[in-house]
N, C-alpha and C positions, 0 to 999 in steps of 0.2 A: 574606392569608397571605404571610408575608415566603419568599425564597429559602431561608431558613438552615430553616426547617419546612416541605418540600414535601408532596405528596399521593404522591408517586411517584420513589424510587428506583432510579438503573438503575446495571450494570454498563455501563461506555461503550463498550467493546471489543464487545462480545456485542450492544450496540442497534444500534451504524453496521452490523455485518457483516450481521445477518440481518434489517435492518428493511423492512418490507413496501414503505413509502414509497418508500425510497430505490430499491430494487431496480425499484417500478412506473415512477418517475419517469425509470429509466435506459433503461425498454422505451420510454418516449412519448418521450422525446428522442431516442431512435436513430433512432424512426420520423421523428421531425419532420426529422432530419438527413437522413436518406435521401430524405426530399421533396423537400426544398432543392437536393440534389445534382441530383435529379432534373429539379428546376425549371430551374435555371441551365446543365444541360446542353442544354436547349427553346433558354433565353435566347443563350445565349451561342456556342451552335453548334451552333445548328437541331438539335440530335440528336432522335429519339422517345423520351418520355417511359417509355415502359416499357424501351427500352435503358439509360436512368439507372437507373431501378432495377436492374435484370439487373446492369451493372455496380457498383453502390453492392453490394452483396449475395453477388457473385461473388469479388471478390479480398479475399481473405484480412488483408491488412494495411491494407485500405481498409475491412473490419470491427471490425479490431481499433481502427483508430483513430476508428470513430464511437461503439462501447463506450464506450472510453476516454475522450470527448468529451463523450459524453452522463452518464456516472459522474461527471465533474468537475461540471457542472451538475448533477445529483441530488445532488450532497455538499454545495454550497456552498448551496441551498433546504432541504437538513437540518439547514444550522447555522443557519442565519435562524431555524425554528422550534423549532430547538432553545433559542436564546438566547430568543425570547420566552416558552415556557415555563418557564426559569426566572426570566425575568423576573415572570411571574405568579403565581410559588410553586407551580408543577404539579409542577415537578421537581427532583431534586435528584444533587447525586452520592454511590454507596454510599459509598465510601471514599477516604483520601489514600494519595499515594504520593511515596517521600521520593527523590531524587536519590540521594543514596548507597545507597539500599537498590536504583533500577535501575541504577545504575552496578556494584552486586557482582553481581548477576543478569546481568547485559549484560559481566560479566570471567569468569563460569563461564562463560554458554554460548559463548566463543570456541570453550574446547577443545572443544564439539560440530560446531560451526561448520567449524573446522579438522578433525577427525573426519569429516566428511561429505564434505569436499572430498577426502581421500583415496581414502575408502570410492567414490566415486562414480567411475563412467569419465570423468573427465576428462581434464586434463591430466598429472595426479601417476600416474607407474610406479613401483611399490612391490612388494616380495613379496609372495606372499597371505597369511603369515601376519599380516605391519603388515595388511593390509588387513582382513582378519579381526577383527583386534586395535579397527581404528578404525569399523568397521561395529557393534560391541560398544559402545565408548564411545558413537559419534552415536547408537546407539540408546538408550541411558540419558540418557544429556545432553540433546539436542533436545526429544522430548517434553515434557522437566519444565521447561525454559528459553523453548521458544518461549511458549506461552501464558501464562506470568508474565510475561514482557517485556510481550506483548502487553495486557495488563491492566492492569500497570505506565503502562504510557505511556497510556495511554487516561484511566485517572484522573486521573494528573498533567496532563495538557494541560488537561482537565476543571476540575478546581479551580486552575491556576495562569488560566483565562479568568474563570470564576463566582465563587472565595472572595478570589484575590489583585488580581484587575485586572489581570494581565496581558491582554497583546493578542492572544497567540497563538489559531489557529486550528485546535482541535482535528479539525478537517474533512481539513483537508490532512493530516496525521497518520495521521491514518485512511485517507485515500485512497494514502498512500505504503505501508504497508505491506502492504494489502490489493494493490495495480496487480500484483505478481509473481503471486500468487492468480491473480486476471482475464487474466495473460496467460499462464501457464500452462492453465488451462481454454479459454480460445481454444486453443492449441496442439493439445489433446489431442481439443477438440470438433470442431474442424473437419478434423484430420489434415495438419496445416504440415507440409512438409518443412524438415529440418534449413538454420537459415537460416547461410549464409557469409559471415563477415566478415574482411574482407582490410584490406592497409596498413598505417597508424600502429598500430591496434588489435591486428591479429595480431603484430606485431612485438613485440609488448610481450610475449608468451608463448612469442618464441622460434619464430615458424609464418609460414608464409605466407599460409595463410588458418585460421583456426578458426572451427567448426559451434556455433551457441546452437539446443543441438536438450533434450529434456523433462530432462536432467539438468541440463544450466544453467540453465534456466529453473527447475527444482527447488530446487538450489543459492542461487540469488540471492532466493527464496523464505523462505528457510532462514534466511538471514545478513540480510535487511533489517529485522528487526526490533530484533536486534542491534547492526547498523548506526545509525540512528534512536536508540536510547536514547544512546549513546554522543555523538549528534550534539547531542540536548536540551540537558544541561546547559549547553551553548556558545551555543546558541538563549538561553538562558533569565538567564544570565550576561549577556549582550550587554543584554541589554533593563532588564538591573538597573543595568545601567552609565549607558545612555539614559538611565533614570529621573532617576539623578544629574545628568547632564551638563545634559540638556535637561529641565528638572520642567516639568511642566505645571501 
């Protein structure tokens, strides 16, 4: 059974996010990390092995980065079998999706995008009633933008790897716009205090130090999907260019 006729069609957005594998894969790896940590704290300065763990488990951002650790390893074993199942004709992708059609999906939902950023306590002091006004928009906007985008880009990555030959790695993809997801859910599951960041960073907003506490993290949620399709076509471009330059 060739690619072009599989047994099984997926939406690619809707498989990475909730696939059983991926998710399993991300619990056994966090565990395997947490060993490791464990082990080399024995190794490498005599600590006891259950203070490795105590610690591996305690600090919050020493969490979120074995998450994030072990998610990038469970993504990058879902595209291995992913790619051999279409290689075998098991799988197929539902539909295409055309550059300009996530490019004008990805120019509407700015004004959500920007609507949200107002609507939200962040930075922006506005009247209530603009705020009113943009809590109204990002509520009409976002809903119907974000998961198009997100569909959008999931397909395309999808058939510019399986129908065109491109090299791209729908994995990473997937992992970029989901990571705000994951790190928001750390945020709220474990009860982070608002983290401060100071410097060149705050400076850039006019502050001395500014707080990434669940509205930023919501906000950067919101707008990476956005972000990402916008960034594609220049991904995708570049590699058309390669083609030329360097043919294989």
């Amino acid at each position: 059974m060739s690619s072009e006729t599989p047994s099984t069609k997926e939406i690619e957005a809707v498989s990475w996010l909730v696939s059983r594998r991926i998710w399993a894969s991300t619990i056994v790896f966090a565990g395997v990390l947490v060993a490791l940590i464990a082990v080399m704290g024995v190794v490498l300065y005599d600590a006891p092995l259950l203070h490795g763990f105590r610690r591996s488990v305690s600090n919050p951002i020493g969490v979120l980065s074995i998450v994030l650790s072990a998610r990038a390893v469970a993504f990058g074993l879902a595209q291995g079998r992913r790619d051999a199942a279409v290689a075998r004709g098991e799988l197929s992708i539902a539909s295409d999706a055309s550059l300009m059609g996530m490019t004008t999906v990805a120019a509407f939902s700015v004004i959500g995008v920007i609507a949200a950023g107002v609507a939200f306590p962040l930075l922006v002091e506005t009247t209530e009633q603009f705020t009113y006004l943009a809590i109204g928009i990002a509520a009409l906007v976002v809903p119907v933008s974000y998961p198009i985008l997100v569909y959008q880009l999931g397909q395309r990555t999808a058939t510019d790897r399986y129908k065109r030959g491109f090299r791209v790695l729908p994995a990473v993809w997937h992992y970029l716009w989901t990571l705000p997801l994951v790190v928001l859910a750390w945020y709220l599951t474990l009860g982070v205090d608002p983290l401060p960041v100071t410097g060149e960073a705050a400076r850039l907003f006019d502050a001395q130090t500014v707080f990434v506490d669940v509205w930023t993290l919501l906000y950067v949620a919101i707008g990476t999907p956005t972000l990402l399709v916008f960034l594609y076509p220049f991904r995708w471009y570049a590699e058309r260019v390669v083609r030329v330059v360097l043919p294989s």
